[in-house]
Short mmCIF file of the C-alpha atoms (twelve columns), coordinates in Angstrom:
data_MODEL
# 
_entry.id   MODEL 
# 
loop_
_atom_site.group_PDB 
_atom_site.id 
_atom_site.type_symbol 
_atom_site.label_atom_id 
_atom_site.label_alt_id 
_atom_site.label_comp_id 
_atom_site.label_asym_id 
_atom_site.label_seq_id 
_atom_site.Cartn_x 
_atom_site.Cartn_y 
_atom_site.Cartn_z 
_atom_site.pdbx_PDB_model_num 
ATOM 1   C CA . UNK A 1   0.000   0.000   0.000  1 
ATOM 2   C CA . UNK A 2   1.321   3.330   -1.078 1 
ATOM 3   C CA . UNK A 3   1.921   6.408   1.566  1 
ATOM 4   C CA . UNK A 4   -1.019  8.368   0.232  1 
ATOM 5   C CA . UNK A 5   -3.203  5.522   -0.176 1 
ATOM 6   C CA . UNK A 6   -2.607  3.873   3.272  1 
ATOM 7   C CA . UNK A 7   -3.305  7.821   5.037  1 
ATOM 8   C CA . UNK A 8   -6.531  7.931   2.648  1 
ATOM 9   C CA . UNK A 9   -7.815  4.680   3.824  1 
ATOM 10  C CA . UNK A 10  -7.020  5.577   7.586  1 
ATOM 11  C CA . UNK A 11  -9.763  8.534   6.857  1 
ATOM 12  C CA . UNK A 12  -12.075 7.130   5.143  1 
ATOM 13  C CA . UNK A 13  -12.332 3.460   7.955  1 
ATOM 14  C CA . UNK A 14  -12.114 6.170   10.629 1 
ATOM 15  C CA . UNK A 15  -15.320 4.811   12.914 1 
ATOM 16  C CA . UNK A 16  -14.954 0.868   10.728 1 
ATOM 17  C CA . UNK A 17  -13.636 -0.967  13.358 1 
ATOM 18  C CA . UNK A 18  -14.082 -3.974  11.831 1 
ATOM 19  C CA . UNK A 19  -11.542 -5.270  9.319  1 
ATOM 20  C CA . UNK A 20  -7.662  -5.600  8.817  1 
ATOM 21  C CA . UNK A 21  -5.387  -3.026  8.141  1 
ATOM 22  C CA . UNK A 22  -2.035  -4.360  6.870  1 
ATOM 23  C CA . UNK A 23  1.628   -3.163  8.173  1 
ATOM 24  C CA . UNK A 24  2.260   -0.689  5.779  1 
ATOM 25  C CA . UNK A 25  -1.131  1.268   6.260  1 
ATOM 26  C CA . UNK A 26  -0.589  1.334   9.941  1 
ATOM 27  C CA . UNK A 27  2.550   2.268   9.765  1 
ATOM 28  C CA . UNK A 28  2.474   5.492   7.125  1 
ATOM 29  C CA . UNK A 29  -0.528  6.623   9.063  1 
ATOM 30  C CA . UNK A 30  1.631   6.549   12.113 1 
ATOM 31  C CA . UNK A 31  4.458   8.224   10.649 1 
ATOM 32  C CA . UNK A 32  2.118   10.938  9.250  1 
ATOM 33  C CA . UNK A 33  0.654   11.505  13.153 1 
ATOM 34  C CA . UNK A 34  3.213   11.247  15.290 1 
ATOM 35  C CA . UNK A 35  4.786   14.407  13.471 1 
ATOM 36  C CA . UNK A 36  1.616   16.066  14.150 1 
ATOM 37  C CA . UNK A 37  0.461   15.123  17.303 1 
ATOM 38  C CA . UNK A 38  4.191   16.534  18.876 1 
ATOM 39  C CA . UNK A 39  3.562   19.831  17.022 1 
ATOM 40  C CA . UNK A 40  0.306   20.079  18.400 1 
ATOM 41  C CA . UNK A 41  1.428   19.770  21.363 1 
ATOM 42  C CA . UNK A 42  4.108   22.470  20.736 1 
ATOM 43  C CA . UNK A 43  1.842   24.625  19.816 1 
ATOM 44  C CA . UNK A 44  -0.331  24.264  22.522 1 
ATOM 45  C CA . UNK A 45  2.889   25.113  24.302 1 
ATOM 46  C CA . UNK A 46  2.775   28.405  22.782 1 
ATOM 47  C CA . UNK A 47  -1.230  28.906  23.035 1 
ATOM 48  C CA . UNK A 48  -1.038  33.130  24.941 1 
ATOM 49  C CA . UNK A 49  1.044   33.955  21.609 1 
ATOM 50  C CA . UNK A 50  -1.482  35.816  19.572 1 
ATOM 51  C CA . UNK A 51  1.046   34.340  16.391 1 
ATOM 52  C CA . UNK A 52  0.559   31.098  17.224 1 
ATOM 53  C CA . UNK A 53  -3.679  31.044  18.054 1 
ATOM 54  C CA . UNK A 54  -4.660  30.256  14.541 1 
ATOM 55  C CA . UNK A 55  -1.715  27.374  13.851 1 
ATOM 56  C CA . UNK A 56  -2.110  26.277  17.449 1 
ATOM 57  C CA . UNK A 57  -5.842  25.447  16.544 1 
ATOM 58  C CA . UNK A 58  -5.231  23.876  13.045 1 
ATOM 59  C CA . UNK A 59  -2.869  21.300  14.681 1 
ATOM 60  C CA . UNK A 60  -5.318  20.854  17.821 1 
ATOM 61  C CA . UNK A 61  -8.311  20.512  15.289 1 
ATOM 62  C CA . UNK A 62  -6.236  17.996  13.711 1 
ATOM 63  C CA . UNK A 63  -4.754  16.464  15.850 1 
ATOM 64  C CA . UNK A 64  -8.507  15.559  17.906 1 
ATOM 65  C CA . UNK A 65  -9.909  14.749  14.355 1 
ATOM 66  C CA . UNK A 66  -7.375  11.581  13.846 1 
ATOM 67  C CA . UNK A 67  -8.493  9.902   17.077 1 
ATOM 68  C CA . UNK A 68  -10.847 7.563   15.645 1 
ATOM 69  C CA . UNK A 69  -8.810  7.255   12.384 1 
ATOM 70  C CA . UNK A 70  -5.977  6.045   15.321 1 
ATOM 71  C CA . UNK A 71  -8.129  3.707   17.493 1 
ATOM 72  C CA . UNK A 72  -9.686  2.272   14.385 1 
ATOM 73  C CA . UNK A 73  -6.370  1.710   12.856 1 
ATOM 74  C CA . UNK A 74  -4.965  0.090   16.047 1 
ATOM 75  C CA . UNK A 75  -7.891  -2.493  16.448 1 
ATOM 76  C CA . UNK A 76  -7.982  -3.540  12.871 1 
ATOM 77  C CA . UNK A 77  -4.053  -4.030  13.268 1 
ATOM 78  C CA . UNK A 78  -4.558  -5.864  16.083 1 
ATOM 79  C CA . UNK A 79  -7.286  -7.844  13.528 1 
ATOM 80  C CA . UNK A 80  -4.660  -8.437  10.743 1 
ATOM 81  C CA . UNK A 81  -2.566  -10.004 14.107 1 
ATOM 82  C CA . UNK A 82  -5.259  -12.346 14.871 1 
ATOM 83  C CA . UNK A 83  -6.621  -10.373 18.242 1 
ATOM 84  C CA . UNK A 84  -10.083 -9.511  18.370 1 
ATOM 85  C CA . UNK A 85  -11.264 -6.286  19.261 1 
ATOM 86  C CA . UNK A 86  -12.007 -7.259  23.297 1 
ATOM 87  C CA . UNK A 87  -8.195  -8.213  23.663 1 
ATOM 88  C CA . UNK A 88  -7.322  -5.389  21.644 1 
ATOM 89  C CA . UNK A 89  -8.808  -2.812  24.342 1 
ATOM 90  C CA . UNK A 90  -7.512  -4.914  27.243 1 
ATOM 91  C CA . UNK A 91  -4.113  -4.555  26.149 1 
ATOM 92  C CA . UNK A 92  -4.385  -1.005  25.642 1 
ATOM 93  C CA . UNK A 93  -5.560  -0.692  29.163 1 
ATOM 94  C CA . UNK A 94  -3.013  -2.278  30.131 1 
ATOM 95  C CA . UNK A 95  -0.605  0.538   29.102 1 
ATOM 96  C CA . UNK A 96  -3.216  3.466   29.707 1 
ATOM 97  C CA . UNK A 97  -4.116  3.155   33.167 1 
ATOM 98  C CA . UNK A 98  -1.058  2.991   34.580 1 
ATOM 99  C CA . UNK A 99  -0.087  6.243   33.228 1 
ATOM 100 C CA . UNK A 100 -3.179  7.700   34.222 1 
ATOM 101 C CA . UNK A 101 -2.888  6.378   37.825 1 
ATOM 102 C CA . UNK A 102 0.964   8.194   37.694 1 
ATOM 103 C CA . UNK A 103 -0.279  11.277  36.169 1 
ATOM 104 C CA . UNK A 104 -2.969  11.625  38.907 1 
ATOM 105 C CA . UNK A 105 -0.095  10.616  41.435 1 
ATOM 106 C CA . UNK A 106 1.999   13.350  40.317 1 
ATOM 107 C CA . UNK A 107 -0.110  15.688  40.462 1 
ATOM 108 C CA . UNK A 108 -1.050  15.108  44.168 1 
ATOM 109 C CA . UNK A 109 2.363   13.862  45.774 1 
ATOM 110 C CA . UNK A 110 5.473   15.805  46.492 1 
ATOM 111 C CA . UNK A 111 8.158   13.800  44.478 1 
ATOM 112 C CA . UNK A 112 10.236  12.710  47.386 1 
ATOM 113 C CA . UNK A 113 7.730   10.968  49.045 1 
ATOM 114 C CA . UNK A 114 7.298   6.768   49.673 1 
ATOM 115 C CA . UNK A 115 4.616   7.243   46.914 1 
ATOM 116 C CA . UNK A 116 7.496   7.991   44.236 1 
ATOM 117 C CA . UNK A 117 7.989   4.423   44.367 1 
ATOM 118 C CA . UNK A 118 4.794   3.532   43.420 1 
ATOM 119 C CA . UNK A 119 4.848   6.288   40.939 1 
ATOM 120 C CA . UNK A 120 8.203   5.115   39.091 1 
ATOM 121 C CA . UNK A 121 6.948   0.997   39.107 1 
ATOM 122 C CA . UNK A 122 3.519   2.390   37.483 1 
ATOM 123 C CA . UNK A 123 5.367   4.569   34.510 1 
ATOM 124 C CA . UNK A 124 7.841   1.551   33.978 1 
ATOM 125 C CA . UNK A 125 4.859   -1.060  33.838 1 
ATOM 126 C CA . UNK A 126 2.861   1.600   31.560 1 
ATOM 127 C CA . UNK A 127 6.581   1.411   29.729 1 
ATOM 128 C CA . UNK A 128 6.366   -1.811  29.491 1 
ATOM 129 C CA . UNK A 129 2.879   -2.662  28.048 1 
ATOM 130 C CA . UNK A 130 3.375   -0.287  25.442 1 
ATOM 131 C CA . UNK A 131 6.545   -1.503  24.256 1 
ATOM 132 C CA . UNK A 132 4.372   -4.518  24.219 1 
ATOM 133 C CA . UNK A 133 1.772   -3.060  21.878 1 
ATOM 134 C CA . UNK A 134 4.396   -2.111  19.919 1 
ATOM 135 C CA . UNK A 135 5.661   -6.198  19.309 1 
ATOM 136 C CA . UNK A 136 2.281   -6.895  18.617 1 
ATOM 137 C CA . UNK A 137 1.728   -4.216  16.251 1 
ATOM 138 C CA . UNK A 138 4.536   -4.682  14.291 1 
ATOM 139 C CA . UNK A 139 4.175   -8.479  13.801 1 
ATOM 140 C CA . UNK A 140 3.323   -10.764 10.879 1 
ATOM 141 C CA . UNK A 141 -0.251  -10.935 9.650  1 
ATOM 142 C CA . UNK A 142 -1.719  -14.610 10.351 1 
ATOM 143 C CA . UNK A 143 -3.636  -13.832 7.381  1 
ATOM 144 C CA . UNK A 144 -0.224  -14.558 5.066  1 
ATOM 145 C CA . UNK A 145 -1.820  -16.528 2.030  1 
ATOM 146 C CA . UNK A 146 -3.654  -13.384 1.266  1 
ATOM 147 C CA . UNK A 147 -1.959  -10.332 -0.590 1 
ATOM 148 C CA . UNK A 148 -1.864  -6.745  0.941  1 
ATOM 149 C CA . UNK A 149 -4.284  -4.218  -0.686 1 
# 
């Protein structure tokens, strides 16, 4: 699948969460929103400069449009991989709410505290899980006797 085609098809199976999506669409869409996402976030960085209102709002706008295009993506990755959508989601809450938990620790502890402890074993298990959803995602289809659109 092409660059253009693979971002394209991303779009268009944005709420089709049914499906495969082979390596190279997932990947090229990722490539195209990681970029964005971090300069959204930049931007957002720079949100009281009257320069920056109008590009910080493009980015957020797009950035907030792609989530669906992302989830969807993800799960019918996870298809191609031969997970369904039910362990798709429990693996990614695997890696989410730990980092939430941390975030909402951090927020509320001073950082030399016995809590840091917890803190630093739920970021390196929210580490972990999503270097595990990485493996997965970048792994063979089990669908190999059929060609990639």
């Amino acid at each position: 699948m092409t660059f253009f085609n693979s971002i394209k098809m991303c779009y268009i199976k944005s709420f089709d969460f049914k499906g495969r999506a082979s390596k190279s669409e997932y990947w090229w869409f990722w490539l195209v929103q990681v970029p964005i996402t971090f300069i959204a976030l930049g931007a957002l960085g720079a949100w009281n400069s009257e320069k920056f209102d109008v590009l910080s709002g493009v980015f957020l706008g797009i950035t907030i449009a792609s989530i669906p295009a992302n989830l969807s993506s993800m799960v019918r990755r996870f298809h191609d991989a031969g997970l369904s959508t039910k362990q798709c989601l429990k693996k990614l809450s695997y890696a989410v709410a730990p980092f939430l938990f941390a975030v909402n620790l951090m927020t509320k502890i001073d950082p030399f505290s016995s809590f840091a402890v917890v803190l630093l074993i739920a970021l390196l298990f929210s580490a972990v899980s999503f270097f595990l959803l990485f493996i997965i995602l970048i792994g063979d289809s089990v669908y190999e006797d059929e060609e990639e659109e």
